[in-house]
Steps between C-alpha positions, in 0.01 A plus 500: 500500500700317249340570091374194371658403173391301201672391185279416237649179337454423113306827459308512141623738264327793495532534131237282242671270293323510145404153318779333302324498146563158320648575164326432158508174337731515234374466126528149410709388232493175236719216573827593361555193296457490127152241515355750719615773296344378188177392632417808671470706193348158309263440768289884452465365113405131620184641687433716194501259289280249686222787577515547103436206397243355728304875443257359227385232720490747833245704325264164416504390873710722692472253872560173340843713307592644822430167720710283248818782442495543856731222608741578201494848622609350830773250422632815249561702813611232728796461215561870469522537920720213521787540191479918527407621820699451866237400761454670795738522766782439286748758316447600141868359381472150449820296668626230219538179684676383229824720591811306496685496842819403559603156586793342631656247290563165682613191333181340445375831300831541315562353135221431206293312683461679838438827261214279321347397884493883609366612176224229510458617895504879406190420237323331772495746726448704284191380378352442855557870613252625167274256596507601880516896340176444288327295759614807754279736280225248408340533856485866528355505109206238624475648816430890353279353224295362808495834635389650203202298414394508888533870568590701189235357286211586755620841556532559126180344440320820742718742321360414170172530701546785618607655168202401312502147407143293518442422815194281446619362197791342317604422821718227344711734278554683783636304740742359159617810402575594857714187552669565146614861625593353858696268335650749246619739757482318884696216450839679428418722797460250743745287333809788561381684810298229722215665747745834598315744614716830374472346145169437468374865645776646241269251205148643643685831482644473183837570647708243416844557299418355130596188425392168286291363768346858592474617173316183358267525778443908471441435120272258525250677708522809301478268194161364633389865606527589111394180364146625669457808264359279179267340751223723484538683155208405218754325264284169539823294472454155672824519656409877664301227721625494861792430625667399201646881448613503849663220474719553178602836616624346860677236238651760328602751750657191707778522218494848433598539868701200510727625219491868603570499859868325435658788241688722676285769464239392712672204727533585876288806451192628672103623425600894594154628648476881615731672740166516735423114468880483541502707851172338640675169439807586688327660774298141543796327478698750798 
């Protein structure tokens, strides 16, 4: 009797191929050009400086304060996000589209005049790409501020909840002071890494590399968490009243964080935990 035979076509392998891991998002840097440059480190001591000098009349009526210093809070961002920040999607080196190319000389561009038309065409362009460069930005900027007062302000809103703030009353500062935070650190988040996944588990894990955008986000929640200790002390201050602690420490650790997170010392690094916390988190990852 002849053997049967059988070949076994396109056999799987026998060996398990393990999940390619999708790198880190890099730190984010600030717009190399000199406007950018300036206005980052400017921009810490702008927010400063409006949170000092609206504080007298925060502690009088802290919601109509926050309700009216809100939008300027807003448009302040929206300014930062667009001149400093690269939006998401796009690389942190900013392409000049004002780069002179090369250009054939032909008789009509020859001579004084044609020099005149080309320089005159060269400003126009010119001109159009910043325009099409800051309108490029402009949608991502409206679109994470959208973002942010639809899903980070609720979330933040339970947090402060959660961590002790009224929940049958002063439900009004509340919900303020949550939007002021969200808008402190979400926007620039959303604003330079979109809705990825990896990123946003590595900013619930406190994992990401430090940055500007992480940094001013990390320091104002930690900001807030210490801006809660004069909150219940008998100093019988009127501006111990809540949240308007909270809210000057998230102020101020927004630029602390801001200003810290880019020196060398500290940019592209990350929160060490233990070597155990460090093991368990591999092992979830594998």
């Amino acid at each position: 009797m002849p053997q049967d035979t059988s070949i076994a076509l396109g056999a799987p392998s026998s060996t398990p191929q393990m999940p390619v891991e999708k790198p880190s998002a890099p730190p984010v840097n600030i717009l190399p050009s000199l406007i950018a440059r300036i206005y980052s480190i400017a921009h810490p001591a702008l927010l400063l400086a409006l949170g000092a000098t609206r504080f007298e009349a925060l502690v009088a009526n802290p919601t109509k304060e926050l309700l009216s210093t809100l939008p300027w809070l807003t448009l302040i961002q929206i300014f930062y996000m667009i001149v400093c920040l690269p939006p998401a999607g796009s690389t942190s080196t900013e392409t000049s589209a004002s780069a002179p190319t090369d250009v054939k000389s032909s008789p009509r561009s020859s001579g004084p005049g044609g020099a005149t038309r080309h320089g005159k065409h060269g400003k126009r362009k010119q001109h159009a790409n910043s325009w099409a460069c800051i309108w490029s930005r402009s949608l991502p900027a409206l679109l994470s501020v959208s973002l942010t007062f639809v899903l980070a302000t609720p979330a933040l809103t339970i947090l402060l909840v959660l961590f002790g703030a009224p929940l049958t009353t002063h439900n009004s500062e509340t919900i303020l002071c949550a939007a002021h935070m969200a808008v402190l650190s979400a926007t620039a988040l959303i604003y330079a890494h979109g809705v990825d996944r990896g990123v946003w588990n590595e900013v619930w894990g406190i994992a990401r590399p430090a940055d500007a955008v992480w940094g001013s986000a990390l320091g104002t929640g930690l900001g807030a968490w210490f801006g809660a200790i004069p909150i219940p002390l008998d100093w019988d201050r009127p501006w111990q009243a809540f949240p308007i602690t909270i809210l000057v420490g998230a102020y101020i650790g927004y630029a602390i964080g801001s200003l810290l997170s880019r020196t060398p010392l500290v940019y592209g690094k990350r929160v060490k935990f233990t070597s155990e916390d460090l093991s368990e988190t591999e092992k979830k990852i594998n």
